[in-house]
C-alpha positions as CSV (number, residue, x, y, z in Angstrom):
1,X,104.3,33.2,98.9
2,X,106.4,34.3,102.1
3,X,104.3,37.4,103.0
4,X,106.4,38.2,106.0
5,X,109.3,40.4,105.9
6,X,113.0,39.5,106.6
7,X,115.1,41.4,109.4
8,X,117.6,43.8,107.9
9,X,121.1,44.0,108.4
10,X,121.6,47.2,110.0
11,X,125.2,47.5,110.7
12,X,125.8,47.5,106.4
13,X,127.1,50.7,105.0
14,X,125.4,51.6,102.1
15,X,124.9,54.4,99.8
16,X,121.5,56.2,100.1
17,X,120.9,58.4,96.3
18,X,117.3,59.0,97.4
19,X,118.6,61.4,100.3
20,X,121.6,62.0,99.1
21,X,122.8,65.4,97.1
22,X,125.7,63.8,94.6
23,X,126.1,60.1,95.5
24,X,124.4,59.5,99.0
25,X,127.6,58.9,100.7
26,X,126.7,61.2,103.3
27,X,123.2,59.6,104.1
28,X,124.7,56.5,104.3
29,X,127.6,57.3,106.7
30,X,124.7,59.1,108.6
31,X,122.6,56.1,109.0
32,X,125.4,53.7,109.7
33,X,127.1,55.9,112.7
34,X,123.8,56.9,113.6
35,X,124.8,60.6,113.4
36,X,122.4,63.7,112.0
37,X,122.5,64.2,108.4
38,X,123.7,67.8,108.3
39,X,126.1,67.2,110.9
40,X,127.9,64.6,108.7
41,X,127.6,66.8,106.0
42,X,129.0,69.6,107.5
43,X,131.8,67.2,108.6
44,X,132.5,65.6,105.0
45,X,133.4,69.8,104.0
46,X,135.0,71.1,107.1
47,X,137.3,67.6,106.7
48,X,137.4,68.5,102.3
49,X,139.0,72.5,103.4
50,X,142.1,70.7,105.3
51,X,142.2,67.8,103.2
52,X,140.7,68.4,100.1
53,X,142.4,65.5,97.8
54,X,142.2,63.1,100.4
55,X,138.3,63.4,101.2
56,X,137.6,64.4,97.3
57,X,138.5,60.7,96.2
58,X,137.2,59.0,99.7
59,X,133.9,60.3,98.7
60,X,134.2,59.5,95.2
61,X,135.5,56.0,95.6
62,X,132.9,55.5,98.8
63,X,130.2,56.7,96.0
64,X,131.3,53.8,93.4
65,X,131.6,51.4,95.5
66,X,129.5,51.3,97.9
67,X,125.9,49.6,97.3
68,X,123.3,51.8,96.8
69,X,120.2,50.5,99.0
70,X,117.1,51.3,97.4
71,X,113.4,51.6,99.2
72,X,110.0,50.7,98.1
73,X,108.3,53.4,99.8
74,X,107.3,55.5,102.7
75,X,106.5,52.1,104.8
76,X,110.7,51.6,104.4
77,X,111.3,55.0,105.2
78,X,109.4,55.0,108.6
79,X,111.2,51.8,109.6
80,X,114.5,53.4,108.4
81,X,113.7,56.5,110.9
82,X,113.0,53.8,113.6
83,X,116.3,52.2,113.1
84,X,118.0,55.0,113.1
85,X,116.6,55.6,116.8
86,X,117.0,52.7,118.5
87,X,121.1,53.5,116.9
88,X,121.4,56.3,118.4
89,X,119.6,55.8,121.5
90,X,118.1,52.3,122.7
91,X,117.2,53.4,126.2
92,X,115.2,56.3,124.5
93,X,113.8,54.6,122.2
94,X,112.4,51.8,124.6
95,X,111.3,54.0,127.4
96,X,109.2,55.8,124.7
97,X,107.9,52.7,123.3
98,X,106.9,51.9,127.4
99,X,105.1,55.4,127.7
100,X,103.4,55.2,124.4
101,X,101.9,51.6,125.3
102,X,101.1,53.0,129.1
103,X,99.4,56.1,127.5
104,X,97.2,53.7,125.3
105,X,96.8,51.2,128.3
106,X,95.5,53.9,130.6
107,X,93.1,55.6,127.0
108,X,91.8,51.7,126.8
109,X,91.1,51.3,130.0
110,X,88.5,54.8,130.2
111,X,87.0,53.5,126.8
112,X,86.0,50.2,128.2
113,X,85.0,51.7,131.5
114,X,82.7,54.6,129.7
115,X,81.4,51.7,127.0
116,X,80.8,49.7,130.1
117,X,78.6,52.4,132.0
118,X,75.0,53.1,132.1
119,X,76.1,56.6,131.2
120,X,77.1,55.0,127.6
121,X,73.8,53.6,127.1
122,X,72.0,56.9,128.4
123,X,74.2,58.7,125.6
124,X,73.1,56.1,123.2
125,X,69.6,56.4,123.8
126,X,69.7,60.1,123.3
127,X,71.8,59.8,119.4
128,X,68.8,57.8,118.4
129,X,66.1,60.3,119.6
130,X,67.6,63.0,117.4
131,X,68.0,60.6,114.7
């Protein structure tokens, strides 16, 4: 059994019912331009008062036939979010990646140092006194 998971297409446009409000058109136009939600919501009904015909059976058409893309959980949900992100903005994304991993380097780095110390073992020595 293949435990390990295979890489998503993310540049499919899909339907998203389970953040959706009628079909999940909207979620999945969000996701795939890599736009905010609301703002392609607000959009899809500023574009529906000029046009209302035209983007009435867009949506409706979009919400037949495009695939709806289902999730397993809150694990897909994260790794949708994270998508999204590096979408929108890679640069972001990456330089926050780089100061999340130097922020843990530097938090490693005191732990060893302090687990390394006499002052560790003098703190130890006093846990098991009160014990």
């Amino acid at each position: 059994m293949n435990t390990t998971r295979e890489p998503r297409i993310v540049s499919r446009l899909y339907r998203i019912p389970r953040r959706g409000v009628i079909f999940g058109v909207c979620a999945g136009l969000s996701e795939y331009f890599g736009f905010d939600l609301t703002v392609t919501r607000v959009l899809v009904v500023v574009g529906g008062c000029f046009s209302f015909p035209l983007i009435f059976i867009a949506y409706v058409l979009l919400g037949f036939l495009l695939p709806a893309r289902s999730s397993s959980g809150p694990q897909d949900d994260h790794i949708d979010s994270v998508e999204r992100q590096v979408r929108v903005s890679p640069h972001g994304t990456l330089s926050n990646v780089r100061y999340r991993f130097r922020d843990l380097d530097a938090r490693l780095q005191r732990l060893e140092k302090y687990v390394t110390s006499n002052r560790y073992k003098l703190d130890r020595e006093f846990r098991e006194l009160k014990d």
